[in-house]
Residue frames as qw, qx, qy, qz and C-alpha x, y, z in Angstrom:
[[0.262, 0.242, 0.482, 0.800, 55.00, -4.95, 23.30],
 [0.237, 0.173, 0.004, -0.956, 52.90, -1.73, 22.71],
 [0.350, 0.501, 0.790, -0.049, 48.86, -3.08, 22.39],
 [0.030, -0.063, 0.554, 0.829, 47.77, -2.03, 19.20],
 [0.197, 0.518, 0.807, -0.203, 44.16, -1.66, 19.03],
 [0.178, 0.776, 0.342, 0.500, 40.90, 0.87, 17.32],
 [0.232, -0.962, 0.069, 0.127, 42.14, 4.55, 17.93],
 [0.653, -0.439, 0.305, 0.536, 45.71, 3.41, 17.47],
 [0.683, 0.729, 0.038, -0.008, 47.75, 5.27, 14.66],
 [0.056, -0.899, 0.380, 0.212, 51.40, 5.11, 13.19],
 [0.343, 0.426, -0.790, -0.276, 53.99, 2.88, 11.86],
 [0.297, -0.144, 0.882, -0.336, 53.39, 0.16, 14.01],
 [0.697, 0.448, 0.452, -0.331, 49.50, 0.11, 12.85],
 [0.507, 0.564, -0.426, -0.494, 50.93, 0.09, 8.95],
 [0.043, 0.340, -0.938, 0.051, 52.77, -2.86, 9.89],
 [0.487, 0.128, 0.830, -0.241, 50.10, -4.82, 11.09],
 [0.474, 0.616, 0.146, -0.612, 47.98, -3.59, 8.05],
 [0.347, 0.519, -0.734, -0.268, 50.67, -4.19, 5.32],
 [0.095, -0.166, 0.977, -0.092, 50.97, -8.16, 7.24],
 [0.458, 0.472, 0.555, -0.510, 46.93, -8.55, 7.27],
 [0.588, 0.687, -0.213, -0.370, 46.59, -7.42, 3.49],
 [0.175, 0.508, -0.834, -0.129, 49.51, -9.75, 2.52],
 [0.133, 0.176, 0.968, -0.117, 47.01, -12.65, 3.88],
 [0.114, -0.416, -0.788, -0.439, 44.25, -11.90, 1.89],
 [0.021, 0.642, 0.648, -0.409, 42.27, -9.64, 4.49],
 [0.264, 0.573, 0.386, 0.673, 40.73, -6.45, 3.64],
 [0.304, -0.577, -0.263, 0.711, 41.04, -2.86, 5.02],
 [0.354, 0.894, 0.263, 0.080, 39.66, 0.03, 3.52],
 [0.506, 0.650, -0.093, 0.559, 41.97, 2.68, 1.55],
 [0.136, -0.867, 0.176, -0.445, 41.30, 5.23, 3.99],
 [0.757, -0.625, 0.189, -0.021, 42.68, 3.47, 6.86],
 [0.948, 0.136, -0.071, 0.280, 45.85, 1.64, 5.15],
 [0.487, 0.432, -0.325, 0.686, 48.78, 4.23, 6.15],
 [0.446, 0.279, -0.524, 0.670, 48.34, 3.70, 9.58],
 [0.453, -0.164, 0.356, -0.801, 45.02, 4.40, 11.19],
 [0.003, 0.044, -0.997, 0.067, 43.70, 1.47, 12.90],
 [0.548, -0.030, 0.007, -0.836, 39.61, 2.00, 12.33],
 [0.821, -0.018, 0.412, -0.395, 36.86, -0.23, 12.09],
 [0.630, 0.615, -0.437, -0.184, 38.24, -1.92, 8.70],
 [0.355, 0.485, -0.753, 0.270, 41.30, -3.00, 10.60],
 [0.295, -0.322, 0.677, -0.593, 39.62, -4.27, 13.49],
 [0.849, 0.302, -0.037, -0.431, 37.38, -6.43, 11.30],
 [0.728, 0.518, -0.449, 0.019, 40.46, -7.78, 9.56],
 [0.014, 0.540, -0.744, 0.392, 42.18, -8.61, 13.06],
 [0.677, -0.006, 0.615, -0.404, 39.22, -10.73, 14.40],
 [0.914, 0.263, -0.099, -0.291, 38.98, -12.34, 11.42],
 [0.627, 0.509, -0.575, 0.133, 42.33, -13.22, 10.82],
 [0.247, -0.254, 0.795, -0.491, 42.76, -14.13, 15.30],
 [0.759, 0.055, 0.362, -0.538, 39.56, -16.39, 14.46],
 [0.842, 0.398, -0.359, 0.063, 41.22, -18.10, 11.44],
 [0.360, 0.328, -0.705, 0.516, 44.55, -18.71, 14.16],
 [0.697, -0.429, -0.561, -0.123, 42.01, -19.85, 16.96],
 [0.274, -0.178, -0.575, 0.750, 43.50, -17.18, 19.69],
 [0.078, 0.628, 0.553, -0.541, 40.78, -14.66, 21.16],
 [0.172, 0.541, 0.523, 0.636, 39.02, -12.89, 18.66],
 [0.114, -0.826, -0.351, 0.426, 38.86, -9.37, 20.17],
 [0.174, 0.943, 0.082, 0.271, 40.11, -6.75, 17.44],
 [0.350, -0.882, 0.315, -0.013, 43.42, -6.15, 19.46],
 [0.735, 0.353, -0.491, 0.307, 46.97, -7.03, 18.34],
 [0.681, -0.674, 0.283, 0.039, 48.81, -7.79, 21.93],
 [0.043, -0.678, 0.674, 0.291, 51.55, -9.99, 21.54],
 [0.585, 0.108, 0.793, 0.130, 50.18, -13.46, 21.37],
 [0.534, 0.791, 0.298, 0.037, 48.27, -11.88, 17.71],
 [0.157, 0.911, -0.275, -0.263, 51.43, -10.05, 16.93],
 [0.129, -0.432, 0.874, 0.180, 53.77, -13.12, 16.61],
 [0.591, 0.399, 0.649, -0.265, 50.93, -14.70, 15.13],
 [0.505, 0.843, 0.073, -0.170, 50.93, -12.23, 12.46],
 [0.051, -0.557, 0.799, 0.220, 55.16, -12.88, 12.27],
 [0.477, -0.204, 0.848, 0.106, 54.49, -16.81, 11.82],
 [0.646, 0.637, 0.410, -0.097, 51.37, -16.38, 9.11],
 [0.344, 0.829, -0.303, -0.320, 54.25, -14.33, 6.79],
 [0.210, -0.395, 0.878, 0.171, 56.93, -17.65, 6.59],
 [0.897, 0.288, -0.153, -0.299, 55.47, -20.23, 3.48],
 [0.902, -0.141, 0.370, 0.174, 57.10, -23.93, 3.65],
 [0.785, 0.046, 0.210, 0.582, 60.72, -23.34, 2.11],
 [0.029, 0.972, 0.136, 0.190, 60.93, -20.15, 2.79],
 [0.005, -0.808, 0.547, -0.219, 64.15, -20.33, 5.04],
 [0.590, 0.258, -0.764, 0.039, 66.10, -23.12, 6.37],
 [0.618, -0.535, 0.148, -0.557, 65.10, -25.10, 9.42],
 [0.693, -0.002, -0.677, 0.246, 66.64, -27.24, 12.03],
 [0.562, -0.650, -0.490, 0.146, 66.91, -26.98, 16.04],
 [0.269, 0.345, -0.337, 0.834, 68.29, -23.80, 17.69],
 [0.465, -0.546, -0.577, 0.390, 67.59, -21.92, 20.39],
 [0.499, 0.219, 0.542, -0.640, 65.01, -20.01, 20.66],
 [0.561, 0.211, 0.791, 0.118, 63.17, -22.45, 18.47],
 [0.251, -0.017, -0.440, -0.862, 61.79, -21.23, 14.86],
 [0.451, 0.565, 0.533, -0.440, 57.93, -20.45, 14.92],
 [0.355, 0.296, -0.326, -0.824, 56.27, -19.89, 11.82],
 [0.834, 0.171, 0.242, -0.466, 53.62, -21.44, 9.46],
 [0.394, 0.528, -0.751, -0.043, 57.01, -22.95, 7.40],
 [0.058, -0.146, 0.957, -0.244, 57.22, -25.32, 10.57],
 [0.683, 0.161, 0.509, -0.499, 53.48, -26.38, 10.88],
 [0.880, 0.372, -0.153, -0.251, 53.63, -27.50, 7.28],
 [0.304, 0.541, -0.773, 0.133, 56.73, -29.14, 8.10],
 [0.278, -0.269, 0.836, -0.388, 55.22, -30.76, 10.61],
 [0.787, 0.435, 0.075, -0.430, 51.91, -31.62, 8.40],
 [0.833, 0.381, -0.390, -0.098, 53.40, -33.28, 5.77],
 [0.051, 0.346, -0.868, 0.352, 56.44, -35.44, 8.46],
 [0.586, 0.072, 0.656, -0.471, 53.18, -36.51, 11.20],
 [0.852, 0.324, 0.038, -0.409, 51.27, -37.40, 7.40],
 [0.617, 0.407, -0.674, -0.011, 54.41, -39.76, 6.21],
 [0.889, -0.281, -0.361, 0.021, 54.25, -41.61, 9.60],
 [0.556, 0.002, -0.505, 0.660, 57.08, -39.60, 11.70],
 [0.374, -0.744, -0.513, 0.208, 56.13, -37.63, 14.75],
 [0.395, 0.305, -0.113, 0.859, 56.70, -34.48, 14.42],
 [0.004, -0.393, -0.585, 0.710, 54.67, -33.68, 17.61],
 [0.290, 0.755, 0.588, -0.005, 51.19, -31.75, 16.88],
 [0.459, 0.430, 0.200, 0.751, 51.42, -29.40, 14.27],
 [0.314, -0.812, -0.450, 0.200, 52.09, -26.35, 16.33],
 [0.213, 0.959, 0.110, 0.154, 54.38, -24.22, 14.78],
 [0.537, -0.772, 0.326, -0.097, 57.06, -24.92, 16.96],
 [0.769, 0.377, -0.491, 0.160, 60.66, -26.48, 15.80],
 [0.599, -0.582, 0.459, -0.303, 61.29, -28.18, 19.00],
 [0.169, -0.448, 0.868, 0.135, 63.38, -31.43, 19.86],
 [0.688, 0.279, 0.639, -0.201, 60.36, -33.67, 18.34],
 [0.573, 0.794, -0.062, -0.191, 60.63, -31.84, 14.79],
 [0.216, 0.585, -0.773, -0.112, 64.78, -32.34, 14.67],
 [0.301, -0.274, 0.901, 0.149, 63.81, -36.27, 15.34],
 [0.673, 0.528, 0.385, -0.347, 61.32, -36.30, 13.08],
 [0.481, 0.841, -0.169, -0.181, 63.33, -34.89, 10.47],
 [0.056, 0.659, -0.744, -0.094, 66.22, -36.79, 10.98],
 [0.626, 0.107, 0.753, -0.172, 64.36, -40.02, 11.08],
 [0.543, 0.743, 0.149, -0.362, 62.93, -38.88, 7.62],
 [0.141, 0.823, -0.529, -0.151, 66.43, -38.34, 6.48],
 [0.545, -0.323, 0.757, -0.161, 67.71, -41.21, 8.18],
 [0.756, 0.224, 0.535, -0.304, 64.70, -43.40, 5.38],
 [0.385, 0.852, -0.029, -0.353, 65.42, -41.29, 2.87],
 [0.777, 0.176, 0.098, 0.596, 69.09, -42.47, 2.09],
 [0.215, 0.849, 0.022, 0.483, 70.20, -38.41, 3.09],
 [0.503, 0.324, -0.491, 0.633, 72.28, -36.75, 5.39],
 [0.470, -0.721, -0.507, -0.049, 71.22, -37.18, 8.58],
 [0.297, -0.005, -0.420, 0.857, 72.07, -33.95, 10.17],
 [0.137, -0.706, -0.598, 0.355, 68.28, -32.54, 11.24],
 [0.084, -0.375, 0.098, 0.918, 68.64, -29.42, 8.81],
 [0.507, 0.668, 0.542, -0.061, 65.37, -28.93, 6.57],
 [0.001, -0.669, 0.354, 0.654, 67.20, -27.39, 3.73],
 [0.239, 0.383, -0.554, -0.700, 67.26, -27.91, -0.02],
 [0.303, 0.055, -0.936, -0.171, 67.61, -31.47, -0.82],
 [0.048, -0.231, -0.942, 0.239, 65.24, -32.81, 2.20],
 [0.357, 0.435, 0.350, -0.749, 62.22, -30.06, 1.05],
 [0.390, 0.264, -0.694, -0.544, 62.65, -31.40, -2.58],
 [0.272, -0.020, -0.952, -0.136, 61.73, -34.87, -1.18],
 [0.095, 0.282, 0.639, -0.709, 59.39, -33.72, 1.31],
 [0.361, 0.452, -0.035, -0.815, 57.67, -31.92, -1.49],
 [0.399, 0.179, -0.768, -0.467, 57.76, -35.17, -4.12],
 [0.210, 0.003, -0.978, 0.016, 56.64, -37.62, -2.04],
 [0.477, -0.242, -0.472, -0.700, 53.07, -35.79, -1.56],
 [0.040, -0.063, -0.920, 0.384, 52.05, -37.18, 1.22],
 [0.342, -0.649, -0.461, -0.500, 48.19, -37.08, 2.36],
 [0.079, 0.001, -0.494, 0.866, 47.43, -34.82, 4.75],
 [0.372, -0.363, -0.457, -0.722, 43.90, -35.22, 4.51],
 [0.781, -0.441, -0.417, -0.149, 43.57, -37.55, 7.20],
 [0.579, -0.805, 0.068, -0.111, 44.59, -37.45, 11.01],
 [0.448, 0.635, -0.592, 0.214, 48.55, -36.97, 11.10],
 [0.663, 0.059, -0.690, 0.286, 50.68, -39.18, 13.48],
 [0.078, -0.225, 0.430, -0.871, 50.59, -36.86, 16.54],
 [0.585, -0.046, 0.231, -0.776, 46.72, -37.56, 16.90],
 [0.886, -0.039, -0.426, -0.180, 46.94, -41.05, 16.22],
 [0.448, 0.198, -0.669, 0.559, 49.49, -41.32, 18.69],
 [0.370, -0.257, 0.031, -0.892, 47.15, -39.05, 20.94],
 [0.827, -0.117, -0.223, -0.503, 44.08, -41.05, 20.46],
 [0.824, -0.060, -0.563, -0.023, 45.86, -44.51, 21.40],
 [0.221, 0.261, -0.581, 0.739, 47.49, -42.66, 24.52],
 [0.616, -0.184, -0.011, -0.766, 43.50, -42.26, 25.67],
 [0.852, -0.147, -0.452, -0.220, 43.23, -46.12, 26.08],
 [0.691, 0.041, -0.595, 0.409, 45.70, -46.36, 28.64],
 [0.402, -0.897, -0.091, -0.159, 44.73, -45.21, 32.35],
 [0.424, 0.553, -0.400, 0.595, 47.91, -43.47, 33.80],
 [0.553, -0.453, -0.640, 0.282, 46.26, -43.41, 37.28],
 [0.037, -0.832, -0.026, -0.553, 45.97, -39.77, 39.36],
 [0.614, -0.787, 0.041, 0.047, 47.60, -40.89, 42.34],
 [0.677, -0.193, 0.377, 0.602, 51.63, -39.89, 42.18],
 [0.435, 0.657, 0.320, 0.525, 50.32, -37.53, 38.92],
 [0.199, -0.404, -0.110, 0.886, 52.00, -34.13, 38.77],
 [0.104, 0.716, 0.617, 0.309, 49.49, -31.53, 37.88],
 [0.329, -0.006, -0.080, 0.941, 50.43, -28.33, 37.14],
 [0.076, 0.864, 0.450, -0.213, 47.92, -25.38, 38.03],
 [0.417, 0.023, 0.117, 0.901, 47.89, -22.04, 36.54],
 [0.052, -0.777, -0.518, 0.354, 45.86, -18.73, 37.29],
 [0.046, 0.956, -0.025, -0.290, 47.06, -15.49, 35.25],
 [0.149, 0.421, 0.289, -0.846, 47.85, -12.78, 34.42],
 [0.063, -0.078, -0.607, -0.788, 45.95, -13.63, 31.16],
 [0.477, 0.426, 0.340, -0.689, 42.28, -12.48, 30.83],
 [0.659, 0.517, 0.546, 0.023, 39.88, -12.98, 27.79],
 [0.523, 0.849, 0.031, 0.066, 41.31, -9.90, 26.29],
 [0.730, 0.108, -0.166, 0.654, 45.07, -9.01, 24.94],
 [0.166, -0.871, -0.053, -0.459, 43.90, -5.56, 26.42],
 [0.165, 0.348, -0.737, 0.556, 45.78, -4.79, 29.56],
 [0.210, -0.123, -0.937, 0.252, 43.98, -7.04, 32.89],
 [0.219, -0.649, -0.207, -0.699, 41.14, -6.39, 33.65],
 [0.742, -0.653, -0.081, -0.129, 41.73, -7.80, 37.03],
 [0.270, -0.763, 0.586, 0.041, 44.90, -7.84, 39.12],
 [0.539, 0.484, -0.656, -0.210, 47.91, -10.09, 38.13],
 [0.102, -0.145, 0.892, -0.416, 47.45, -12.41, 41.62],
 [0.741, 0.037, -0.091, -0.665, 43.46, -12.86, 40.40],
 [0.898, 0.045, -0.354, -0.258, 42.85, -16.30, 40.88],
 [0.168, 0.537, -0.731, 0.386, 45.27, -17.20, 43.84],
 [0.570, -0.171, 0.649, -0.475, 42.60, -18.84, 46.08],
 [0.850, 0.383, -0.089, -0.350, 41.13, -20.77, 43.32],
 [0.674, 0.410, -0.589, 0.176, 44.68, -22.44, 42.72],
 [0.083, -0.523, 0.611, -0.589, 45.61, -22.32, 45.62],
 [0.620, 0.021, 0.536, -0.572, 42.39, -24.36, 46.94],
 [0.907, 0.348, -0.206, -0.118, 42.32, -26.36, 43.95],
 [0.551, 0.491, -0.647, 0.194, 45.73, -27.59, 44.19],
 [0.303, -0.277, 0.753, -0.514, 44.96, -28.80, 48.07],
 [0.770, 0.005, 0.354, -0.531, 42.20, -30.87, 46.53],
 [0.653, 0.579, -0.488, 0.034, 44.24, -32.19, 43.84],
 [0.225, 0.564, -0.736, 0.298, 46.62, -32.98, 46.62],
 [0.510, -0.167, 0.746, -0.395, 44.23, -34.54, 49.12],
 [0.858, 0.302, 0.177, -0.375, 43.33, -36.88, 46.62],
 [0.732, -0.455, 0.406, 0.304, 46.97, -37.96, 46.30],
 [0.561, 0.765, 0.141, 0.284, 47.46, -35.98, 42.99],
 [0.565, -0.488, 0.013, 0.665, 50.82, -33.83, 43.30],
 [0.286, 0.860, 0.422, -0.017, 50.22, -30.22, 42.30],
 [0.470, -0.264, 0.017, 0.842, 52.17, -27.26, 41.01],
 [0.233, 0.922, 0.198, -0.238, 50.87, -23.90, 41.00],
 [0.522, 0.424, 0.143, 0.726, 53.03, -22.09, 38.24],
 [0.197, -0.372, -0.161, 0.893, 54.34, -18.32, 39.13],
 [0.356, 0.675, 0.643, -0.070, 51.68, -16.27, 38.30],
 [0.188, 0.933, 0.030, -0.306, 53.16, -13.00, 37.09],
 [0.336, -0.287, 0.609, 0.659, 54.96, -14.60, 34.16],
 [0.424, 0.358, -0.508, -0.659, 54.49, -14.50, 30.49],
 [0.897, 0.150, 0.080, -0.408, 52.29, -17.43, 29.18],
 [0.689, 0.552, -0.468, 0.033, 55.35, -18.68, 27.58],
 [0.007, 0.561, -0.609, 0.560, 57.18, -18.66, 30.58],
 [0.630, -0.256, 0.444, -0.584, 54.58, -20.65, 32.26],
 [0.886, 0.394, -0.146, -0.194, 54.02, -22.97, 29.67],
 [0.496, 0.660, -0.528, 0.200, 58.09, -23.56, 30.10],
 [0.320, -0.280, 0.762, -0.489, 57.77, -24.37, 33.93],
 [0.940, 0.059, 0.147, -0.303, 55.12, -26.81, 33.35],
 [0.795, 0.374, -0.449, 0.163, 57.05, -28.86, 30.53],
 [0.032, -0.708, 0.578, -0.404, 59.73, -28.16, 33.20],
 [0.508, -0.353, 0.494, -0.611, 57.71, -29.91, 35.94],
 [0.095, 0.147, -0.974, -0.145, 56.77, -33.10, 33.91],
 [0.388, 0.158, 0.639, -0.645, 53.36, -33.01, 34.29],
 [0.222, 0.210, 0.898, 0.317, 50.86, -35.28, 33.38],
 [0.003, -0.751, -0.630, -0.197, 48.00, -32.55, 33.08],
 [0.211, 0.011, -0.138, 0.968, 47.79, -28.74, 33.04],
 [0.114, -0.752, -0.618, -0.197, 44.82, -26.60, 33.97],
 [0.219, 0.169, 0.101, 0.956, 44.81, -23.10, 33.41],
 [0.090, -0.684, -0.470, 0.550, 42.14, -20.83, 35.94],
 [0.106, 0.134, 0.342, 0.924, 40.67, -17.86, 33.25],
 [0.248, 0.260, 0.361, -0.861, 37.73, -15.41, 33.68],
 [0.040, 0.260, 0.797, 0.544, 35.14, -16.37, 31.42],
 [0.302, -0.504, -0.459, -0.667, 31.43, -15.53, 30.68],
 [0.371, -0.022, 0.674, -0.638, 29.03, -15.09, 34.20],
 [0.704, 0.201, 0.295, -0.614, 26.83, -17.34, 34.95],
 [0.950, 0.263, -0.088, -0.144, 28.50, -20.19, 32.79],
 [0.469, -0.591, 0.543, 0.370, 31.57, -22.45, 32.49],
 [0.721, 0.659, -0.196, -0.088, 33.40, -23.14, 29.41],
 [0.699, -0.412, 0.476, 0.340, 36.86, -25.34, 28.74],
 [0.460, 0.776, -0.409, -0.137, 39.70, -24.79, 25.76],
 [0.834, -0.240, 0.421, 0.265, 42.16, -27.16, 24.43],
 [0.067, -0.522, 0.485, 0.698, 44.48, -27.06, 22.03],
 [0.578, 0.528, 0.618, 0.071, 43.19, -27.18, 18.56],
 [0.144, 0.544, -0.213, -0.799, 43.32, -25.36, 15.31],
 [0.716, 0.426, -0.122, -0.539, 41.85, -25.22, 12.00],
 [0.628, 0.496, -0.592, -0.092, 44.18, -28.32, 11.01],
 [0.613, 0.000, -0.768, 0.185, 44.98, -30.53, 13.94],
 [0.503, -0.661, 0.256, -0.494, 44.03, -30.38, 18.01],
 [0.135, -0.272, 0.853, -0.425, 45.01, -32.34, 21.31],
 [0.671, -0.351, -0.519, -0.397, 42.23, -35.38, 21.32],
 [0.428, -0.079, -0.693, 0.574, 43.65, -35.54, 25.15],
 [0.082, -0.093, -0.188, 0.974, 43.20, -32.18, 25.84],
 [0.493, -0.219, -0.433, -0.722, 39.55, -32.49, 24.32],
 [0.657, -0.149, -0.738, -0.033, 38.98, -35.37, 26.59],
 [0.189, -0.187, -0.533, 0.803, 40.09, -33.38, 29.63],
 [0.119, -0.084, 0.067, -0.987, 37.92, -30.56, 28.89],
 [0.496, -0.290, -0.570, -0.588, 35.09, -32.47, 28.30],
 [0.687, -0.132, -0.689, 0.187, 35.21, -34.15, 31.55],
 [0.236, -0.114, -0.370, 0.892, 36.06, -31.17, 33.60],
 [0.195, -0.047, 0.030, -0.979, 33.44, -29.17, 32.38],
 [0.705, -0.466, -0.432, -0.315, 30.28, -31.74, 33.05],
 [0.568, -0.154, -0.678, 0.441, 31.77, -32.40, 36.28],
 [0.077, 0.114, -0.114, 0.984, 32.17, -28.59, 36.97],
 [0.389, -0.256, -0.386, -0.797, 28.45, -27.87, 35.60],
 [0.644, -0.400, -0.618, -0.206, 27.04, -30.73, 37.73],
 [0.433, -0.345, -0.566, 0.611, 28.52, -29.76, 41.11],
 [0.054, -0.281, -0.198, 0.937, 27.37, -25.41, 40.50],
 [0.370, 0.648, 0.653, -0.131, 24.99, -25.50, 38.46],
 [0.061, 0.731, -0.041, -0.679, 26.36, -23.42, 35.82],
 [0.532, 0.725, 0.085, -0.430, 25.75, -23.03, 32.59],
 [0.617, -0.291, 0.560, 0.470, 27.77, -25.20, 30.16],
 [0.267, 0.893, -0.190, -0.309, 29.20, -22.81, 27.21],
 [0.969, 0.155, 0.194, -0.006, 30.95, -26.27, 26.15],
 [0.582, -0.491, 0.431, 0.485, 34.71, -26.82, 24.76],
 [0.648, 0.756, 0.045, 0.083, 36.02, -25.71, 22.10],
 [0.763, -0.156, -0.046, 0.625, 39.60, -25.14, 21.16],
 [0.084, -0.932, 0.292, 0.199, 42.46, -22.31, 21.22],
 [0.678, 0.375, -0.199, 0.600, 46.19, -21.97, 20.05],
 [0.210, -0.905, 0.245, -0.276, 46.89, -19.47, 22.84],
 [0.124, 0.639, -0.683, 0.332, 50.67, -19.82, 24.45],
 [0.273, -0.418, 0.793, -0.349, 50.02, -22.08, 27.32],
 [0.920, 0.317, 0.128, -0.193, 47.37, -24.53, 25.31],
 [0.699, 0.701, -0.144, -0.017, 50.08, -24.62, 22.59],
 [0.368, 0.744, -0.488, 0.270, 53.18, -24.61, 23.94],
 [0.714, -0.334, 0.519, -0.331, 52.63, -27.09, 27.08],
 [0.346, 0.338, -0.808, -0.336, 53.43, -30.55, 26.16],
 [0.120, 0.052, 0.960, -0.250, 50.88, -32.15, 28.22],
 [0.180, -0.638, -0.633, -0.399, 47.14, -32.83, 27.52],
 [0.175, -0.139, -0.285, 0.932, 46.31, -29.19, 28.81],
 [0.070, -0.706, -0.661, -0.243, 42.69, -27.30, 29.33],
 [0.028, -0.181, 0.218, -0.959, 41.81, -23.74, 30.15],
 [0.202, -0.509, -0.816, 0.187, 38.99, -23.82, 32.57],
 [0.097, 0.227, 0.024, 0.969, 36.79, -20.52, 32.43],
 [0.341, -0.371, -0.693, 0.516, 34.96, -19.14, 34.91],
 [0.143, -0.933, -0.113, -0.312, 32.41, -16.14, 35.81],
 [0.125, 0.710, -0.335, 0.607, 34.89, -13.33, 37.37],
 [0.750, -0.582, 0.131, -0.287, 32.91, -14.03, 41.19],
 [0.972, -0.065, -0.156, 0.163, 35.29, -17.12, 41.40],
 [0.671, 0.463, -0.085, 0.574, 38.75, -15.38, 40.58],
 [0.194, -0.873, -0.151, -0.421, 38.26, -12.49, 42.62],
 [0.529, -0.057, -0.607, 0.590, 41.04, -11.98, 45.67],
 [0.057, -0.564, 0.801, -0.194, 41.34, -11.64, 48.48],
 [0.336, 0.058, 0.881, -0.329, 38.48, -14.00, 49.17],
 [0.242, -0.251, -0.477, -0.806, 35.47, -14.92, 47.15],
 [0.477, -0.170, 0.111, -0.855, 32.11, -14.37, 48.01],
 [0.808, -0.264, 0.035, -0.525, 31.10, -17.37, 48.17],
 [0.011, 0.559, -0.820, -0.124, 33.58, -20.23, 49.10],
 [0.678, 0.274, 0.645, -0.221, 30.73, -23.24, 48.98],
 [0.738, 0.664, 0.067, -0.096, 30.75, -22.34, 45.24],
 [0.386, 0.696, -0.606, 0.006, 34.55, -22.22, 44.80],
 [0.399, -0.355, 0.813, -0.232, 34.79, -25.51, 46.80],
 [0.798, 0.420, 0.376, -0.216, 32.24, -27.20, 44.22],
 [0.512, 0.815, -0.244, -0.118, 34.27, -25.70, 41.40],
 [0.036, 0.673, -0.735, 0.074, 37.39, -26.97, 42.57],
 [0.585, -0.053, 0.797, -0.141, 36.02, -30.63, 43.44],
 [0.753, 0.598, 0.129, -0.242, 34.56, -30.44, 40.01],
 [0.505, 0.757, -0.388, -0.147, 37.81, -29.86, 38.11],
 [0.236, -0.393, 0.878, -0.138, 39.85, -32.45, 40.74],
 [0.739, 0.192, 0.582, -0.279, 36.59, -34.87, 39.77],
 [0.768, 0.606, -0.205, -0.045, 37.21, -34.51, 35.43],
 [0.056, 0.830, -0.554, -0.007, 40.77, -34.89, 36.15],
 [0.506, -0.273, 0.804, -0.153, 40.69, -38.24, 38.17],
 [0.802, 0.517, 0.246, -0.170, 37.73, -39.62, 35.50],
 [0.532, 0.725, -0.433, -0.061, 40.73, -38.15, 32.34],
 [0.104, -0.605, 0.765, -0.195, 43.73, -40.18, 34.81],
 [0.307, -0.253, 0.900, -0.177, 41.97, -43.33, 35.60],
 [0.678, 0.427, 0.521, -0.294, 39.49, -44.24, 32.98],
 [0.271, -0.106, 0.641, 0.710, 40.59, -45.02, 29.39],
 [0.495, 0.375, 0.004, -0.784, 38.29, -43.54, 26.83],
 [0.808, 0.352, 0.468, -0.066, 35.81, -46.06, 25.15],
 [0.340, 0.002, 0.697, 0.631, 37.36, -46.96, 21.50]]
């Protein structure tokens, strides 16, 4: 899609403007038919910081279909499984109030995938209703009476959490790598779309001599796209290669204002002391995201970010430091694979 950013003017910016105002942000007068000024660029980081993808002030796509899924309220339209799945915030509270009554509707990601239609037909199934996996009148009436609490940690992250006690082991594990073309900003790259090829490339040999079984993903797809080859691949861990700050590292998991990956926390944590102790860089500590390949992965997944020096092709400058880096992230990985987390 066309990147929408400050300077931009025409329908396109109204649209975002018109969707942004409709969620409570604010944008001055002068700007509202269509000129994207400082106002709007205020109202874009806030509203990409409430939805936990990069706060930079730029609508790309991952913040444009963001802004599609924040317009859908819970019984707004009718929902069951198709293809390409419904997104919207309709399905996250679907999945919120299912995970709070005790049925898995995987973490609440927005996503009406094949976990949501057996959630929902399991629901049905209790319910005494027709079990045919369609979220339509009758099963939002009951969905809506029966109130669950959603206060406390839905089924997905209790399920999560007790998956943490059990060591899966890292030898035989498939572990998908991934390097690009995404940067910190939805701006276009700031580095080429092959950035980060030695890094994977050399990471996924250490992964492998350590009898881990890697897959680099194709780098010059869409996030989605990648995110689709993983799931593809069955893997028991993803780790995603991203430019980050110099002079520190920093790890992402999935997470939003309402529910996160306690896996995916667990990885990051792990990766990024490991990292920190082998280079000595700066830890800029974990925190989550909702970006595409966090979110849409179904394994316990981490973005690993990095000063630029690392990423750099053909070679980097210094390969003693990208040989630390890479024994670091193969070192959290084994620790996440073969140690259960204390209760």
């Amino acid at each position: 899609m066309k990147i929408i950013r400050s300077g931009s003017k025409g329908p396109e910016v109204t649209d975002v403007q018109h969707r942004l105002v409709a969620l409570g942000m604010l944008i001055d007068a002068s700007e509202l038919e269509g000129e994207f000024g400082a106002s709007t660029e205020s109202a874009v980081r806030r509203f990409q910081a409430q939805r936990s993808i990069r706060a930079d002030g730029v609508v790309g796509s991952e913040t444009w279909g963001h802004l599609v899924e924040a317009g859908y309220a819970f019984g707004d339209r009718t929902l069951y499984l198709r293809y390409p799945y419904f997104r919207g915030d309709d399905v996250r509270e679907l999945q919120r109030r299912l995970n709070a009554l005790g049925f898995d509707a995987w973490r609440e990601d927005g996503i009406f995938g094949e976990h949501v239609d057996g959630a929902v037909r399991e629901f049905q199934r209790n319910i005494g209703a027709q079990v045919d996996g369609i979220v339509g009148p009758g099963t939002l009436e009951m969905l809506v009476r029966l109130r669950p609490d959603t206060t406390g940690p839905g089924r997905e992250v209790v399920r999560e959490t007790e998956s943490l006690r059990t060591a899966t082991g890292f030898t035989g594990a498939v572990i998908a790598v991934d390097h690009g073309p995404e940067t910190q900003s939805e701006i276009e790259p700031q580095t080429p779309h092959g950035s980060g090829t030695y890094l994977a490339a050399t990471l996924a040999s250490v992964l492998a001599a350590g009898g881990g079984l890697p897959q680099v993903l194709a780098p010059d797809s869409a996030p989605s796209a990648r995110a689709r080859e993983a799931n593809a691949t069955g893997a028991t861990a993803l780790l995603c290669l991203l430019e980050g700050e110099e002079g520190s590292a920093s790890c992402a998991y999935f997470g939003t204002d309402r529910t996160h990956s306690p896996a995916g926390e667990r990885l990051a944590s792990l990766i990024l002391e490991r990292v920190c102790e082998r280079t000595g860089l700066r830890p800029a500590g974990v925190h989550p995201l909702a970006i595409a390949i966090l979110r849409e992965t179904r394994m316990p997944a981490v973005v690993v970010e990095l000063p630029a020096r690392f990423l750099k092709e053909p070679s980097p400058a210094d390969p003693d430091a990208v040989d630390a880096v890479t024994h670091g992230i193969a070192a959290g990985v084994r620790a996440f694979l073969n140690t259960p987390s204390e209760a």
